[in-house]
C-alpha positions in Angstrom: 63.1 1.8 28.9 62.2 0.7 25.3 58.6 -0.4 26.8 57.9 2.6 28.6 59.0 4.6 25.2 56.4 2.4 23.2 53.9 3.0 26.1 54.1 6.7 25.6 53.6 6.9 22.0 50.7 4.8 22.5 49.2 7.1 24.5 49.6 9.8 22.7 48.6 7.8 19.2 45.2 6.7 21.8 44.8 10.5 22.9 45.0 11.6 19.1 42.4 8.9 17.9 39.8 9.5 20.9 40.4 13.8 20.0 39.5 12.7 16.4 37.1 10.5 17.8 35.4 13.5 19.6 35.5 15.8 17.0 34.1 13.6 14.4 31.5 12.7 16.9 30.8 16.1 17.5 29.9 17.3 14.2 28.2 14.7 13.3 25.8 15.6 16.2 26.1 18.4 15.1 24.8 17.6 11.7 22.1 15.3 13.1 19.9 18.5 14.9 20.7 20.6 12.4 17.2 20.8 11.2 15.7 20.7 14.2 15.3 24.3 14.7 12.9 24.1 11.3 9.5 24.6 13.3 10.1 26.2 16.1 11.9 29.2 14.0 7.9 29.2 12.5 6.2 29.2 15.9 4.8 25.7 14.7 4.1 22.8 17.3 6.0 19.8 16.9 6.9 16.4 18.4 10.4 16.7 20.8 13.7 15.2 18.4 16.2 12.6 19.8 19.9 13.4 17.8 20.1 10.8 14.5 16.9 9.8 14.6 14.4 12.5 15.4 11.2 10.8 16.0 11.9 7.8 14.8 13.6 6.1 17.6 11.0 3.8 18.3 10.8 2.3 14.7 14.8 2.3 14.0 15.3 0.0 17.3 12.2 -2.0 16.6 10.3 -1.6 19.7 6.9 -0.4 17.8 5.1 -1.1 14.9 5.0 1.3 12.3 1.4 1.6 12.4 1.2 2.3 16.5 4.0 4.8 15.6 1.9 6.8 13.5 -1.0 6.6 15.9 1.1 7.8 18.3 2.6 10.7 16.1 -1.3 11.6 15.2 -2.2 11.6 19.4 0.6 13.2 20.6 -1.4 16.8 20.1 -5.1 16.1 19.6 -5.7 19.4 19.5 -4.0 21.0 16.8 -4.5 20.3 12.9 -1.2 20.5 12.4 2.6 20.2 13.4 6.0 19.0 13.0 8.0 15.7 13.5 11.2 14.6 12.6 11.7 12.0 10.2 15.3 10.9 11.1 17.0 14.5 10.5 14.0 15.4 7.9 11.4 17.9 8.9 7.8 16.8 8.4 4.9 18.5 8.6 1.9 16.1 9.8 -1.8 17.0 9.1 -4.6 15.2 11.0 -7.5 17.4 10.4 -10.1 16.7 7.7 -10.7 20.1 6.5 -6.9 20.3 6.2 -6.3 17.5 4.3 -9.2 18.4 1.7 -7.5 21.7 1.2 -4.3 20.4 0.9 -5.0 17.1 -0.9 -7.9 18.1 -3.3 -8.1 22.3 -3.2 -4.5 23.1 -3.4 -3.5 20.1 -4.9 -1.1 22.0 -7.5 1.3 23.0 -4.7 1.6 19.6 -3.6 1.5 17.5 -7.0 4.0 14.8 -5.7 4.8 12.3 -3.4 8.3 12.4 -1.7 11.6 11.0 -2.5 13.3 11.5 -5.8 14.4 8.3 -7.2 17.4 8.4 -10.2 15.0 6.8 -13.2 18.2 6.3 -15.1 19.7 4.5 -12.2 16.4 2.5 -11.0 13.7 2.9 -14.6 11.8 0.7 -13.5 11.4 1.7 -10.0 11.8 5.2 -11.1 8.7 5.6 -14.1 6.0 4.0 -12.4 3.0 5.9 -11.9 3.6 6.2 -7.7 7.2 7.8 -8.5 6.6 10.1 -11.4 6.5 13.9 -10.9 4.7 16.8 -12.1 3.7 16.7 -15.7 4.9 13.1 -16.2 3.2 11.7 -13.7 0.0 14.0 -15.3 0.5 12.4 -18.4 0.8 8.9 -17.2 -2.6 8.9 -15.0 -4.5 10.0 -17.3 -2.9 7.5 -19.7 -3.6 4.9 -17.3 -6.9 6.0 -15.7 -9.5 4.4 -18.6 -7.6 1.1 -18.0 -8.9 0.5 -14.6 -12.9 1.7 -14.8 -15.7 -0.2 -13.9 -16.6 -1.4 -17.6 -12.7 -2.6 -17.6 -13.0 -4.7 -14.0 -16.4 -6.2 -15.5 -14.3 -7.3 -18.5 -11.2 -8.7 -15.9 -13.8 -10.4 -13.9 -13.7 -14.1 -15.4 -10.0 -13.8 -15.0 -10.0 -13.6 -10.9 -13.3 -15.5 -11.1 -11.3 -18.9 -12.1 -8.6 -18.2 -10.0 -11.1 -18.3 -7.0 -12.1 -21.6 -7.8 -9.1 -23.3 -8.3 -8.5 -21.7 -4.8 -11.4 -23.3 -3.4 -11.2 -26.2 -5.1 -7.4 -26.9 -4.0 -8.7 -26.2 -0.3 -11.3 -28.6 -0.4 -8.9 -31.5 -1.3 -6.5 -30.5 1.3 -9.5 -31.2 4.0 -9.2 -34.5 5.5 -12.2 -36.3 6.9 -14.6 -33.3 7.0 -11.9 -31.5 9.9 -11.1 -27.9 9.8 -8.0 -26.9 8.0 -5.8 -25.2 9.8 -4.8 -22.7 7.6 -2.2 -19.4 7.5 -4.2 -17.1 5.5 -1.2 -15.2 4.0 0.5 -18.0 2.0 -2.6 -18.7 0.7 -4.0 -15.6 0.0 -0.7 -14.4 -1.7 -0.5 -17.2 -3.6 -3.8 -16.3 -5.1 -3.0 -12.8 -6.1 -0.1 -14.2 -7.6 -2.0 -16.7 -9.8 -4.7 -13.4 -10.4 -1.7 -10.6 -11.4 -0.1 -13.5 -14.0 -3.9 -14.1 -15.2 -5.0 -10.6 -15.2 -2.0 -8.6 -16.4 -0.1 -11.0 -18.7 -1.9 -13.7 -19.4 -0.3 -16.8 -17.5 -2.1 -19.6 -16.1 0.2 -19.9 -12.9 -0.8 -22.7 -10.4 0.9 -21.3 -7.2 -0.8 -23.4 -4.7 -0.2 -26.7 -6.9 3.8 -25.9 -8.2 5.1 -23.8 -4.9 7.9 -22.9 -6.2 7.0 -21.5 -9.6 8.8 -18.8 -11.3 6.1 -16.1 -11.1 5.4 -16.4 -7.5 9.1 -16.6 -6.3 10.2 -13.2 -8.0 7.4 -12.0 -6.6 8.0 -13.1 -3.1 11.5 -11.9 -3.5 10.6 -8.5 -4.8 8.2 -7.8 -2.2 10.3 -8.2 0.6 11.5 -5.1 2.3 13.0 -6.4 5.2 16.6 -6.2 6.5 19.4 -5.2 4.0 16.6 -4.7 1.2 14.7 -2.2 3.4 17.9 -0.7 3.6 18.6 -0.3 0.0 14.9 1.4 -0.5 15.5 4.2 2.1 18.8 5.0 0.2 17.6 5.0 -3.4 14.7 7.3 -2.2 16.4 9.3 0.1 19.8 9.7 -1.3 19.7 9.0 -5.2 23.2 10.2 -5.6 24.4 8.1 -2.8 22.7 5.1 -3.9 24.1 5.7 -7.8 27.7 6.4 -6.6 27.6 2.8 -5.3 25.9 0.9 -7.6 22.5 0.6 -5.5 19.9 -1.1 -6.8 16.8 -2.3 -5.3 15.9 -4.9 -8.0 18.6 -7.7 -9.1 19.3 -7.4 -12.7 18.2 -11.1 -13.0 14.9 -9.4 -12.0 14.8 -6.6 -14.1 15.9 -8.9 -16.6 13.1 -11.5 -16.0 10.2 -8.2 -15.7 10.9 -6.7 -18.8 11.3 -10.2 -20.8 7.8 -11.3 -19.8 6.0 -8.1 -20.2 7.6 -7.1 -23.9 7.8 -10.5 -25.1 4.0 -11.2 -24.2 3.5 -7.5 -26.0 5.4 -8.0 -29.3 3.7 -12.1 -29.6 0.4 -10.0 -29.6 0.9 -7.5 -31.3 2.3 -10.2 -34.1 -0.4 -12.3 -33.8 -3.0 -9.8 -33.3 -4.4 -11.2 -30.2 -6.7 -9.8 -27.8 -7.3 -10.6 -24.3 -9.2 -9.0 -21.5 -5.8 -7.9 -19.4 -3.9 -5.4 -18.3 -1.2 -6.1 -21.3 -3.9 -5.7 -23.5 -5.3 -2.3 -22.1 -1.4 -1.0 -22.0 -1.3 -2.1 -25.4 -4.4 0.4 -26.1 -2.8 3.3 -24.0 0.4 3.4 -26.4 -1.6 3.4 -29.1 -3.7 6.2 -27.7 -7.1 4.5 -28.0 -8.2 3.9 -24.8 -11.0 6.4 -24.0 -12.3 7.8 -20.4 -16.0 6.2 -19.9 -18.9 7.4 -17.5 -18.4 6.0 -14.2 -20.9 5.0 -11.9 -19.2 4.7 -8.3 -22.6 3.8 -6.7 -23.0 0.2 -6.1 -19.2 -0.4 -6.3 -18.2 -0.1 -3.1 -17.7 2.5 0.0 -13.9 3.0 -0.1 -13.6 3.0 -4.2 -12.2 6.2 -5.0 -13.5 8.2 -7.7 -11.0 9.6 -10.9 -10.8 13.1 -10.8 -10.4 15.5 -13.3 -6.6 15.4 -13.1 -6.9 11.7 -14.5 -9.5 12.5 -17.3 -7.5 14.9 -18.9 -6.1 14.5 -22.4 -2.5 14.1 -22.5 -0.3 12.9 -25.7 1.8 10.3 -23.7 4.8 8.7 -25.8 5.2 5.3 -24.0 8.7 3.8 -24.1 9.2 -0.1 -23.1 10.3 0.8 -19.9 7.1 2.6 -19.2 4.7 0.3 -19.9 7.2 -2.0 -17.6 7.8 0.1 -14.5 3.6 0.2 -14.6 3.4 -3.3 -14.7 5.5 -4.0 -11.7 3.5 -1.7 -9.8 0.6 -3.4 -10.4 2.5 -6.7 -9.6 3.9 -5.4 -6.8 0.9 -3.8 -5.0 -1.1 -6.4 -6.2 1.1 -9.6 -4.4 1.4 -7.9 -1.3 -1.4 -5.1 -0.4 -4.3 -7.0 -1.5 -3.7 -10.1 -0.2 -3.1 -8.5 3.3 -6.3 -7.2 3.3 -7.7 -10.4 2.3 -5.7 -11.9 5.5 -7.2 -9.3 7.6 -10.6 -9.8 6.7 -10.4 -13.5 7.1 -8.9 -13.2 10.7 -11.7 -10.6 11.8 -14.5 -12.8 10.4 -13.0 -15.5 12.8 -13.0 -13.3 15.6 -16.4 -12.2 15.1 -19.1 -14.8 14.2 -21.9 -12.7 14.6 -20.2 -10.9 11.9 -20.0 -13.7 9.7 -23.5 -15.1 10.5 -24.9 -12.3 8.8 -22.0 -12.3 5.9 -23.1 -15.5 5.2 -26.8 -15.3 5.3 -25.5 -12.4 2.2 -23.1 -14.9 0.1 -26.1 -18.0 0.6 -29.1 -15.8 -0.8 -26.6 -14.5 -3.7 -25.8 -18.3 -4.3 -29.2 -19.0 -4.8 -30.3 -16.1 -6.8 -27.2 -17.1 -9.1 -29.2 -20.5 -9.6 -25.7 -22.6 -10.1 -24.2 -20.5 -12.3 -20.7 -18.9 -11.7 -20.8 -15.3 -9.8 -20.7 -12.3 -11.9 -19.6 -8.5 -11.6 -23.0 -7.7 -11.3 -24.0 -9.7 -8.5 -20.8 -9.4 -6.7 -21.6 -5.4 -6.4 -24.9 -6.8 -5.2 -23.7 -8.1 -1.8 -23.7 -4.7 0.5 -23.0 -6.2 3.9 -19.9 -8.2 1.7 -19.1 -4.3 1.5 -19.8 -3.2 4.4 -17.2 -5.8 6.1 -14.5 -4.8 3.6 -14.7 -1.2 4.5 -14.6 -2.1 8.3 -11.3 -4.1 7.5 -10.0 -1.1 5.7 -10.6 1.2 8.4 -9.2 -1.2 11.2 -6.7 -2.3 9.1 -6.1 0.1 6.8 -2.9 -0.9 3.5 -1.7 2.4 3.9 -0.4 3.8 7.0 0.2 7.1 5.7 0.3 9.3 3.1 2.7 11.8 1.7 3.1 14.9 -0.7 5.9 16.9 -1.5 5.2 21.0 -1.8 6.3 21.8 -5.1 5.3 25.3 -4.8 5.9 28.2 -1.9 2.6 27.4 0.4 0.8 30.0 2.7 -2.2 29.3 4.7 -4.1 30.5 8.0 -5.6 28.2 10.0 -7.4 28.8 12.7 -5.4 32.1 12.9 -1.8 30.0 12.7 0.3 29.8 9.8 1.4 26.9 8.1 4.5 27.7 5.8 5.8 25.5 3.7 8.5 25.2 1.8 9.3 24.0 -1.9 10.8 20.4 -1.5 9.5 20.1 2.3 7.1 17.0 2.9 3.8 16.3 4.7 2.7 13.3 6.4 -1.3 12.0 6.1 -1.4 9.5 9.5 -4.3 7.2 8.2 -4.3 4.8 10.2 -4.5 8.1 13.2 -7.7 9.1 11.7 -9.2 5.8 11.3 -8.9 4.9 15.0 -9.9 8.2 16.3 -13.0 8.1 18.2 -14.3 11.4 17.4 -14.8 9.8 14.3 -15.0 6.4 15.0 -16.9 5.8 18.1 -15.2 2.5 20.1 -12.8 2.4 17.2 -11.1 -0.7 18.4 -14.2 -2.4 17.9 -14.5 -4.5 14.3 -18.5 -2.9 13.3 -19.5 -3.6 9.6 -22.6 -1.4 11.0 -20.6 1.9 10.4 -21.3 1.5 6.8 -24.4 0.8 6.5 -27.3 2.8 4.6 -28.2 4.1 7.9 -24.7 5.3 9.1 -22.3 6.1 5.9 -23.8 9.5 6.0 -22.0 10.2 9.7 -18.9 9.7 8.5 -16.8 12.8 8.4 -15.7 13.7 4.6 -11.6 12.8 4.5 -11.4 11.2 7.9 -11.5 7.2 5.4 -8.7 7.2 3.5 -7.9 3.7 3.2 -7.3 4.5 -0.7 -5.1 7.7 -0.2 -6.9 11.0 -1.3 -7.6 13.3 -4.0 -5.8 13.2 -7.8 -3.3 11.0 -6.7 -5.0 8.3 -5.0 -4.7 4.4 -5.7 -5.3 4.0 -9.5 -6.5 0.3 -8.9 -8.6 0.6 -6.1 -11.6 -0.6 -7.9 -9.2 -3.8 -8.8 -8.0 -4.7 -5.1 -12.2 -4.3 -4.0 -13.1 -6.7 -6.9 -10.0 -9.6 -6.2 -10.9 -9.2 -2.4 -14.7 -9.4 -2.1 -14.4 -12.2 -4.7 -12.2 -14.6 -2.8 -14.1 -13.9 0.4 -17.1 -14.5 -1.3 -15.9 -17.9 -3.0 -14.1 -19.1 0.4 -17.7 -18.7 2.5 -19.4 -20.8 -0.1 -17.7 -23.8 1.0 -16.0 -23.1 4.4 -16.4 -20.6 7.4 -13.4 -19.0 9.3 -13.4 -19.9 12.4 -10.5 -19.3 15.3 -7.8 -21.6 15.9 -5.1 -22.9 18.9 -2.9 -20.8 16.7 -5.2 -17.7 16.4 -3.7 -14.4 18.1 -6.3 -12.2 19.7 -6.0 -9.1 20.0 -3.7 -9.8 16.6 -0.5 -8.3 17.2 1.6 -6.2 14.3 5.3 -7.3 13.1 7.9 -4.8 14.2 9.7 -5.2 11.3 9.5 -2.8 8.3 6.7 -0.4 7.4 4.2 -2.3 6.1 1.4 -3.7 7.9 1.5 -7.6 8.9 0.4 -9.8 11.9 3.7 -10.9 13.4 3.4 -14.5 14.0 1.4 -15.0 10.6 -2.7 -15.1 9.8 -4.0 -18.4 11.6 -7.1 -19.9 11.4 -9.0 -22.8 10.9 -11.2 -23.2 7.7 -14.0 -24.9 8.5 -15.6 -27.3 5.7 -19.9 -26.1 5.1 -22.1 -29.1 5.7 
């Protein structure tokens, strides 16, 4: 009797728990397509929603790449210039026609002044005040702050800095080559390595040896901080997504050892020069000229520096008054650190792999880097000669295109936006996002004929010129493009340049062709790792 009454009331208690259960369930649905009416309510295209994770299945299970996801956003209508997908629960509109993006990114660039997600500053400073998260007027002020820092005249001036740490690259490789064999060689450990030893050289002025001492200071916080996977990737979605919800619990995406370690090294290496009055041709010492207000905008000349170097627009050669507080000059050195360790040294690892793949390609690279070695008579490279080398340029673009840093690009409308095209509307919203799908325009073949093909040849003198205006971003576009992508050309040609002296890539039992993408996390990487042998010059 007693087991039948305690039978009962478990049934019930079960019956209550599933109703919850159900209704819980149900609003939470509910709440998961609530936006999904956004576009269709403005007769706009847009990519069919799953409930909780809109269009985004795909990447939240793992079973794409974030770059064949946005290719297969940017396909799905190849006929329209615009429409709608679903990041998550978030309505985004994507644009994937030139024209559009020049109006949006360059023309109307006031209603769309910011990049999405709206980070807590006072929560996460130094995530918060660097020159990618600011907003409207701040982020104004700061670029054109920053903008004389990274000029031509101001790489020429960095160049002896990367310059050494390409030989001590070199020079470590050759010792690690036994009897005159290939190396067999995983490209991103040693190319991140050396933009670690380059960002501690050319930014604060620390001879770091990262290939000698492994496990040095500089290179594991850097290691550490650029690692978005698992629970970290997690922390960065909530911070820019939900600010609130990442303050309420104490959510921070750097550890405060970090923080603590970042803003030691960049204000103690400030106040020791300021005190001793030294001067060194770095990024400390060029932040050090911003605060005081003397650095000046100087001529550019954009011609002989490279295909995808992005020019500064008026936006960033404006006058601003700019009041730099510690943590400023901080959050816009970890940028620099951070984009630095990871994004350039990728591309270096792409380039290598797709010089191995392509021999023909490198035949003729090298015929380029041998005449420049013997014009240079022995004597170390220069700036000068380094913008000499335009197949060297040629094959970087290429990689960019292929393999382009950014996926995407965002903006924010901070302003009501209105436009016909092609006799539809796009309406959009203040505080509602747009997506650039780069990589989508790079491998199109209305742009790019045989796109999956690696072919230097699109950039050459004969054949830049057919290249559709805004359809090569590999450096984001208009007034908020990448700040230092005159720095990333200058480390990457350099390297390659100093590597081909001495050894050829060449493909390995470890090489993956076609090279296959990580699944993981949104940034671009090979997914078992960038091998190759490199083989020793005779």
């Amino acid at each position: 009797m007693i087991g039948c009454a305690i039978s009962y009331l478990a049934s019930i208690l079960f019956s209550k728990w599933t109703l919850l259960a159900g209704i819980l369930g149900y609003f939470a649905y509910k709440w998961s397509i609530s936006t999904f009416d956004t576009f269709e309510k403005r007769g706009i295209k847009f990519i069919p929603p799953v409930p909780f994770v809109g269009n985004f299945k795909n990447l939240v299970f793992q079973k794409e790449n974030f770059a064949d996801a946005m290719k297969s956003f940017y396909n799905y209508f190849p006929t329209e210039k615009f429409y709608g997908l679903f990041e998550l629960k978030q309505p985004t509109f994507l644009i994937r026609d030139p024209e559009l993006i020049k109006q949006i990114g360059v023309k109307d660039f006031e209603y769309f002044l910011n990049h999405r997600g709206n980070i807590d500053e006072n929560h996460e400073p130094l995530f918060g005040r660097n020159l990618v998260s600011l907003k409207g007027q701040r982020w104004r002020d700061m670029r054109s702050t920053l903008s004389p820092a990274f000029t031509g005249s101001k790489m020429r001036t960095m160049f002896q800095l990367v310059s050494e740490c390409c030989n001590d690259t070199v020079n470590y490789l050759e010792k690690e080559v036994k009897d005159g064999k290939p190396l067999l060689t995983e490209l991103k450990d040693i190319f991140t390595r050396f933009t670690n030893d380059v960002i501690a050289t050319s930014a604060f002025g620390l001879k770091v040896d990262s290939l000698k001492d492994k496990d040095n200071e500089f290179y594991n916080y850097g290691k550490s901080a650029t690692d978005f996977s698992g629970i970290k990737g997690l922390k960065f979605f909530l911070i820019i997504q939900a600010p609130k919800l990442a303050k309420l619990f104490n959510i921070t995406l750097f550890t405060k050892e970090f923080s603590a370690f970042f803003r030691n090294l960049v204000w103690s290496t400030i106040r020791h020069r300021e005190k001793e009055n030294i001067v060194r041709p770095d990024m400390i010492n060029l932040l050090i000229q911003a605060r005081k207000g003397k650095l000046v905008h100087e001529q550019e000349d954009v011609d002989n520096e490279g295909f995808a170097v992005v020019k500064e627009t008026n936006v960033g050669k404006a006058i601003h008054q700019n009041n730099l507080e510690e943590d400023d000059l901080t959050a816009q050195c970890l940028i620099f650190f951070l984009a630095g360790f990871d994004t350039s040294s990728t591309c270096m690892c792409f380039t290598g792999h797709e010089l191995a793949a392509n021999p023909d390609v490198q035949k003729t690279l090298l015929a380029e880097v041998d005449a420049i070695k013997e014009q240079l008579g022995g004597k170390p490279l220069t700036y000068e000669a380094l913008q000499n080398m335009p197949y060297l340029d040629m094959v970087i673009s290429e990689s960019l295109r292929y393999w382009p840093p950014a996926i995407a690009t965002d903006r924010q409308c901070v302003k009501p936006y209105n436009i016909k095209v092609d006799g539809k509307t796009l309406d959009i919203q203040v505080g509602e996002g747009l997506m650039i799908p780069i990589v989508g325009l790079h491998h199109d073949p209305k742009y790019f004929p045989n796109p999956s093909r690696f072919d230097p040849e699109r950039f050459s003198e004969e054949n830049k010129h057919n290249i559709v205006p805004f359809t090569y971003l590999p450096f984001g576009v208009g007034p908020r493009n990448c700040i230092g992508s005159r720095f990333a050309l200058m480390e990457t040609k350099a390297i390659i340049y100093y590597i081909l002296t001495k050894f050829t890539f060449e493909v390995s039992e470890k090489t993956q062709i076609p090279l296959k993408l990580a699944k993981s996390g949104f940034a671009i990487k090979a997914e078992n790792g960038f091998w190759v042998n490199l083989k020793p010059r005779t």
